[in-house]
C-alpha positions in Angstrom: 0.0 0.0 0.0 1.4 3.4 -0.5 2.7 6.1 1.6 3.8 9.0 -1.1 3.9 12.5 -0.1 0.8 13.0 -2.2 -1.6 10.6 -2.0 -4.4 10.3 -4.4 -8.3 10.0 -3.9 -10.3 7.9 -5.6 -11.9 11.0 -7.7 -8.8 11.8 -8.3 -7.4 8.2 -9.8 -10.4 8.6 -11.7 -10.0 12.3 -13.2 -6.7 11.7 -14.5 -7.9 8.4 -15.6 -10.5 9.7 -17.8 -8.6 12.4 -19.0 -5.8 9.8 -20.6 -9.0 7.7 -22.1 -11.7 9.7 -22.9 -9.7 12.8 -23.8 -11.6 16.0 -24.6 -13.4 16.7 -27.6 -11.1 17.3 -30.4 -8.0 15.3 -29.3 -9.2 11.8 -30.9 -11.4 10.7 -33.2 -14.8 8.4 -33.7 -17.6 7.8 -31.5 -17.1 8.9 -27.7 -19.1 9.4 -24.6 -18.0 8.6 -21.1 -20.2 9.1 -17.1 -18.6 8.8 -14.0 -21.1 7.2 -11.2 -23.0 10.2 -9.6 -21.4 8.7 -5.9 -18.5 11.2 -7.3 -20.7 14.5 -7.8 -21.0 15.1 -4.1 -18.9 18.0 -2.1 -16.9 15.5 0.0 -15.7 12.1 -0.8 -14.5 10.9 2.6 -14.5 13.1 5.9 -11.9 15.4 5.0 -11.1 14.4 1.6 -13.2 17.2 -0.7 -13.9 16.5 -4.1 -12.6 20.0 -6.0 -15.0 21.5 -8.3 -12.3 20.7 -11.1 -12.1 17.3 -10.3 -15.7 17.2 -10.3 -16.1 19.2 -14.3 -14.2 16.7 -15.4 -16.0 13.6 -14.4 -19.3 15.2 -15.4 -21.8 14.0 -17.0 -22.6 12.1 -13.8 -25.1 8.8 -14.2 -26.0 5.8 -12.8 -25.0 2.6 -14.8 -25.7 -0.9 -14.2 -22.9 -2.8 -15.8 -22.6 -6.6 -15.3 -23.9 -6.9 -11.4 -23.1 -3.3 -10.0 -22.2 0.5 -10.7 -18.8 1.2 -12.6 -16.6 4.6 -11.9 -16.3 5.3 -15.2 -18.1 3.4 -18.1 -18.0 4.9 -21.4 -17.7 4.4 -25.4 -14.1 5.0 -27.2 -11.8 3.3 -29.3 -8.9 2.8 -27.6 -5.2 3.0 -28.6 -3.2 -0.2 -28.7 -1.4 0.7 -25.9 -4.2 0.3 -24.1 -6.4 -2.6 -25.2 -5.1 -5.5 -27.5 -6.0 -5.2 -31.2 -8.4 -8.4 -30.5 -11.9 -6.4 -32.0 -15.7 -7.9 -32.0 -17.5 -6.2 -34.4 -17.4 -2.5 -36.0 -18.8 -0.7 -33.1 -16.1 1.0 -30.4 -15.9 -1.1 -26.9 -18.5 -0.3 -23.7 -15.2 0.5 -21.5 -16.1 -0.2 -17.7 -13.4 1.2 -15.0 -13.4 0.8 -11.3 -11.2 3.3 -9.4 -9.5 3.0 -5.9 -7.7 5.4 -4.4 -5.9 6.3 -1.0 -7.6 5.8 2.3 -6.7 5.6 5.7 -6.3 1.9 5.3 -4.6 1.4 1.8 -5.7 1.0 -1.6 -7.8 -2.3 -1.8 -6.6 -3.0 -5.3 -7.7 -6.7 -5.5 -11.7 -5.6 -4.6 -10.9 -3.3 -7.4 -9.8 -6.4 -10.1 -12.8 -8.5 -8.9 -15.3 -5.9 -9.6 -13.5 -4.7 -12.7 -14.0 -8.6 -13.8 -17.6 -8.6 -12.6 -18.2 -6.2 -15.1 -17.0 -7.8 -18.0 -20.9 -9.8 -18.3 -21.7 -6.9 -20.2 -18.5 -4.5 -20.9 -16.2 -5.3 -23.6 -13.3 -4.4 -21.8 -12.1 -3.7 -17.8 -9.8 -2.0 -15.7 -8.6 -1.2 -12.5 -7.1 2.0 -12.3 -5.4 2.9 -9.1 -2.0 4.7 -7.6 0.7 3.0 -9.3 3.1 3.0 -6.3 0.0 0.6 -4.5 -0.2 -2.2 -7.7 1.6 -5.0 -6.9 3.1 -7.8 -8.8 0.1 -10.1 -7.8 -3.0 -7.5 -8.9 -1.3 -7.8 -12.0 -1.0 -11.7 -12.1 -4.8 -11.8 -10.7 -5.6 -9.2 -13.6 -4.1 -11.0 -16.6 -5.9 -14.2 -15.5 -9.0 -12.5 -15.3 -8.2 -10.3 -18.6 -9.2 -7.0 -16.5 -6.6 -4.3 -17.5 -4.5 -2.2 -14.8 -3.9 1.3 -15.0 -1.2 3.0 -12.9 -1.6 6.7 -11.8 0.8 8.7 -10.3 0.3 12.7 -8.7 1.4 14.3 -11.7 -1.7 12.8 -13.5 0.3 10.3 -15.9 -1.7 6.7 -16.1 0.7 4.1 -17.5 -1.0 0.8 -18.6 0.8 -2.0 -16.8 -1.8 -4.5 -17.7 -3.6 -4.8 -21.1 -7.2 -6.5 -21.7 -8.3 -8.1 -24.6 -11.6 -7.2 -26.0 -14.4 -9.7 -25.3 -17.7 -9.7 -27.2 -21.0 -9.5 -24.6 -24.9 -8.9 -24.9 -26.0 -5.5 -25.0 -28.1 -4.2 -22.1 -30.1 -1.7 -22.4 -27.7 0.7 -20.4 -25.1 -0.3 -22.7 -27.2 1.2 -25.6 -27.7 4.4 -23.9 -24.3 5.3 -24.0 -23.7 3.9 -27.3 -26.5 6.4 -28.1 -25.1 8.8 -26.9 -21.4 8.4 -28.6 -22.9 8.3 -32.0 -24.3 10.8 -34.5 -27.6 10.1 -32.9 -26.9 11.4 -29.3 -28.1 14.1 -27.5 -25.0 15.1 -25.4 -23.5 17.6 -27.2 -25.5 18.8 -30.0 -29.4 19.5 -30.8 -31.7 19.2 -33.5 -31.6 22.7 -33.8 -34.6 23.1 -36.1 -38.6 21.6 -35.0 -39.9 21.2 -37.9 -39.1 17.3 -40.1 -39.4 19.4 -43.0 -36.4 21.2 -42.7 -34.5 17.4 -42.5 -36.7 15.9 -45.2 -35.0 18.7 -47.5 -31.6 18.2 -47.1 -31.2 15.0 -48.2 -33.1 16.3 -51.7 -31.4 19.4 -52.0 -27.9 17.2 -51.6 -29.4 14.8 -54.3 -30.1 17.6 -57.2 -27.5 19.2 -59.4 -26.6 22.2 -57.8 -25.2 23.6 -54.5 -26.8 22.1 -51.6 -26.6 25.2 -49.8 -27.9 27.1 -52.6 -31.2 25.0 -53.1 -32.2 24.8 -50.0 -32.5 28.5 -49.9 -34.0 28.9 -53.3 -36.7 26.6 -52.8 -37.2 28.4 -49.3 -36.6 24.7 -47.6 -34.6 26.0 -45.0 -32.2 29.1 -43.9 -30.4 27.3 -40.9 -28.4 25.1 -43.2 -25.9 23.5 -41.1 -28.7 23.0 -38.3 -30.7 20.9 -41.3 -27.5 19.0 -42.3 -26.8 18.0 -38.8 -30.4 16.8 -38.0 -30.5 15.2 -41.2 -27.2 13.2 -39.9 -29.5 13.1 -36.4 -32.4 11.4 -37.9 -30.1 9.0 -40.2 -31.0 10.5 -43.8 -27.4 11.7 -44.6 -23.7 10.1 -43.0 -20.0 11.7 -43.6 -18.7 9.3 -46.2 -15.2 9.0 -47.8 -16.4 11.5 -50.3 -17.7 14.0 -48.0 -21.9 13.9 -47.2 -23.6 10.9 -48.9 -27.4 9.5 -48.5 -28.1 6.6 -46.3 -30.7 4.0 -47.0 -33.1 5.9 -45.4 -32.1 9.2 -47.2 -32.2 7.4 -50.7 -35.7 6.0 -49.7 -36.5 10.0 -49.3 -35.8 10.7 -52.7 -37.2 7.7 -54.1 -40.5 8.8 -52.4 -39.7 12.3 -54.3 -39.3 10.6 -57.7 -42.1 8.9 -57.4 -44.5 11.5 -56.1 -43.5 14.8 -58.1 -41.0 13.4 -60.9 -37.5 14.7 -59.7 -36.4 16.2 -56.4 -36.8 19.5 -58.0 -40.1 18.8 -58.4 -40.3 18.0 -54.8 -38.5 20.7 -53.6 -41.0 23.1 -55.5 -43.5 21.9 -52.7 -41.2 23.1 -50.2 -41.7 26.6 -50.8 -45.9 26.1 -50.1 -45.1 25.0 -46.7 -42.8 28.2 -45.7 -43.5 29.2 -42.4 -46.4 27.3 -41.8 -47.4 26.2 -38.4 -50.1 23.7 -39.4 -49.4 19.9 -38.1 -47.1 18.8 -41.0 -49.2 15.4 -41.2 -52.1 17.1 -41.8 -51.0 20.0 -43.8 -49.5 17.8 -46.4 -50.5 14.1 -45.8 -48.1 12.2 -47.4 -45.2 13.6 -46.6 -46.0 14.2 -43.2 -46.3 10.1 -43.4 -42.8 9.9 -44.7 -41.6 12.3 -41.5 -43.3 9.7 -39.3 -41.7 6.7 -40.8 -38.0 8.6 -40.7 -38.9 10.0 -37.1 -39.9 6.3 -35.8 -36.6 5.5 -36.9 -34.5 7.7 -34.4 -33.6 5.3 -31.9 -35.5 7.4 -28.5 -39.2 7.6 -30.6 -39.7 3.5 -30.9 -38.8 3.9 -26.5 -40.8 6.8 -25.9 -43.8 5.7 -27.9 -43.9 2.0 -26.0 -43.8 3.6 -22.6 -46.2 6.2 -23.4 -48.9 3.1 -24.6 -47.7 1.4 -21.2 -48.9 4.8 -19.5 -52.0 4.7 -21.8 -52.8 1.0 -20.8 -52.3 1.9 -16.9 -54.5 4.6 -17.0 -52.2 7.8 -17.2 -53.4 8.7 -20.8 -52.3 12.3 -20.5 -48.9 12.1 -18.5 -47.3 15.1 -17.5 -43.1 15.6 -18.4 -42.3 14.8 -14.7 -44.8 11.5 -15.2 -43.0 10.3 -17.9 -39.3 10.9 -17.0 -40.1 9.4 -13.6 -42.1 6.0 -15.4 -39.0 5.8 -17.9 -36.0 6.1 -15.1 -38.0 2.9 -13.7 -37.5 1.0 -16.4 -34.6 2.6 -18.5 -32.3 4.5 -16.5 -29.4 5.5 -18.3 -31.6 6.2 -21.4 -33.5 8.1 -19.5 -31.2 10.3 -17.9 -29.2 10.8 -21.1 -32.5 11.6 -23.1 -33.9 14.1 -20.9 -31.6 15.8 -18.4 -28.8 18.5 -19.6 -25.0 16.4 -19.4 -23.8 19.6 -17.2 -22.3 18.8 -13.4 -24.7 21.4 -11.5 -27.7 20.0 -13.2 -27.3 16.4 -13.0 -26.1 16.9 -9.1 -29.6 18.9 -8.9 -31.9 16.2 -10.6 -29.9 12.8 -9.3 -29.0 11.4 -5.8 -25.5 9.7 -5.2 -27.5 7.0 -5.7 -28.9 8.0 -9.0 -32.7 8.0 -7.8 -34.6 11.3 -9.2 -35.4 14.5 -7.7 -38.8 14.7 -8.2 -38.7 18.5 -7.2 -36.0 19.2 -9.5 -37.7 17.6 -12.5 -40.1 20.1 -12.0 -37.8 22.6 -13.3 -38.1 23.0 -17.2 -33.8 24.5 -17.4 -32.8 21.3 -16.3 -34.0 19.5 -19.5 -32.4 18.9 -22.8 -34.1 21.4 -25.5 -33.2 18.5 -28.5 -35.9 16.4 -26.8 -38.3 18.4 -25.0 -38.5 21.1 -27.8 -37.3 20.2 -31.3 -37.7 16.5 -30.9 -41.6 16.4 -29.3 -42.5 19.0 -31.8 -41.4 16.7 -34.7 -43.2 14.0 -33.2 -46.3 16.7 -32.8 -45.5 17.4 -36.6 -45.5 13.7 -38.1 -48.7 12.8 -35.8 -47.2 11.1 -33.0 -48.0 13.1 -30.2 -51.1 15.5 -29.4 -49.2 18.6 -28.2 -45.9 20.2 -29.5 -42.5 20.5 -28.0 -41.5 24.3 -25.7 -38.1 25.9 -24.8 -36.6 25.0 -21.7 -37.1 28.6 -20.5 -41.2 28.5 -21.7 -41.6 25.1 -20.3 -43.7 24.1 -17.2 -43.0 20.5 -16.7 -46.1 19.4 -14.6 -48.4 20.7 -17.1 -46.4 19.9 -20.7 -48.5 16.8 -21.4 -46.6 13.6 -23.4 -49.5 11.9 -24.8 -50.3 10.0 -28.3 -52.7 10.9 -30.8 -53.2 7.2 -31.4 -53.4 4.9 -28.9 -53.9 1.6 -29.6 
């Protein structure tokens, strides 16, 4: 066990571990999103051992994650560097990463409870590690380590985490916490960026205007589609309808099936795009202002991975006689039964708010829900007015700042 000069805390370890694997935007690339366990966004770790409010911004977002059978540190979604994780892959997708932390206490560093629960983990992680003071890793944690294939991560005062044991990646079902965060690391996710735009019109364009001969840029604004360009481009890339390619922006299947529906409807995309201009501005339900399309918008909404969720709970709520649920209803039914979805999908990824709206144990706040700021405008504004738009739900999406979460109802237009 070590005695330096300097010994590090468990939020500590776990800072500077984060920082050398998940490291901030811009310093790797593909798909990324990491949470620490919300035990770590409290003020005071042990009695006497703060947590810093630096320490703390960089393990935020906080959540709760059931991995395998307990609560990881630090579980995330990142392609890893072969220093870190043997080349060993199972499938295309980036690893579920799951890290358990120990730190200095007044009784040592209890790295070999660390390894075990690192290794519990593993049911449903693709890779493990124990990360821990380096001066307190011993030759046997790492001999226990490489026969359980959890890795070992030694971190030192200065920050630097050296891997003294590598993990191979293992292939595991996918929970449905585990899809959460893979949710969130893709092009799909919530955490970072927004819909920007409430209206699937605006999406439904792009992937026309990128079709036809011309400038995309420059169709979209002569056919009045949309000003907001980039916002349409990225929620076209949010809804699945376009991808970055090797060649720059191409369609997917779902954005070819877009234009196909074009084709066949008006003759070309042009054609299509002259419809655009009748629907400029207008605030009519999109499904009922122009039927067919607004048909098309449901089928491409249903296919962002939160509507098929949202639209099975809300018939659950239906069937148990809650037809009209409020906001605070439904986040409160979904945490039940999907936590990490639930917290990613709805609550803004910032330290104050999640500490405001989640226990250390990750149970709600039903007072703070009751807050509309706390709330991510991509789902509770541009997202529910899409659904509102293509006939999902009976009332449209507000602002964060105009919304009153007990009385914005979540209900469908067609229950079944």
């Amino acid at each position: 066990m070590s005695s330096a000069a300097r010994p590090l805390s468990e939020p500590q370890v776990l800072a500077h571990t984060k920082r050398r694997l998940f490291p901030a935007e811009g310093e790797e690339d593909g798909p990324s999103y990491v949470v620490a366990d919300t035990q770590f966004s409290k003020d005071e770790w042990l009695p006497g051992q703060p947590v810093t409010p630096a320490v703390r911004e960089c393990l935020a977002p906080f959540n709760h994650v059931r991995i395998g059978g307990g609560y990881p540190d630090l579980v995330g979604v990142r392609s890893l560097e072969s220093d870190l994780l043997a080349v060993e892959r199972v499938g295309d997708e980036p690893p579920l990463i799951a890290i358990e932390a120990k730190g200095e206490t007044s009784d040592g560093v209890n790295t070999q409870l660390g390894i075990v629960q690192a290794y519990d983990r593993l049911h449903e992680a693709n890779a493990a590690y124990l990360a821990a003071p380096a001066a307190a890793i011993t030759e046997t944690d790492r001999t226990l380590a490489r026969e359980l294939n959890v890795g070992v991560l030694g971190v030192d005062a200065t920050g630097s985490v050296d891997a003294l044991e590598v993990p191979r990646v293992v292939g595991n079902r996918t929970s449905s916490e585990a899809t959460a965060l893979r949710f969130q690391a893709g092009a799909q996710g919530v955490a970072d960026k927004s819909f920007g735009l409430n209206h699937p019109k605006n999406y439904l364009g792009y992937p026309l205007a990128q079709y036809a001969e011309g400038d995309t840029d420059a169709l979209l604004s002569e056919y009045k589609v949309v000003s907001a360009v980039e916002s349409a481009r990225q929620g076209a890339a949010f809804l699945g309808l376009i991808e970055d390619g090797p060649r720059g922006i191409q369609l997917t299947s779902l954005g070819q099936e877009v234009v196909r529906f074009a084709n066949a409807r008006c003759g070309s995309v042009e054609g299509a795009l002259e419809e655009f201009e009748d629907w400029y501005r207008s605030r009519t339900r999109f499904v009922d202002l122009a039927p067919e399309w607004g048909q098309l918008a449901r089928r491409v909404v249903f296919e962002y991975p939160a509507t098929e969720l949202l639209v099975t709970e809300l018939q659950a709520m239906h069937d148990d006689w809650q037809p009209e649920p409020s906001l605070v209803d439904l986040v409160e039914h979904l945490h039940t039964v999907h936590p990490t979805f639930t917290v990613e999908l709805f609550v803004r990824g910032d330290d104050d708010v999640r500490r405001r709206v989640l226990t250390e144990d990750g149970a709600l706040r039903r007072e703070a829900l009751t807050d509309g700021h706390v709330y991510h405008s991509p789902t509770v504004f541009q997202l529910k007015a899409m659904l509102y738009h293509a006939g999902i739900l009976t009332e449209r999406g507000r602002e964060p700042n105009r919304l009153e979460p007990l009385e914005d109802v979540w209900a469908l237009r067609e229950p079944v």
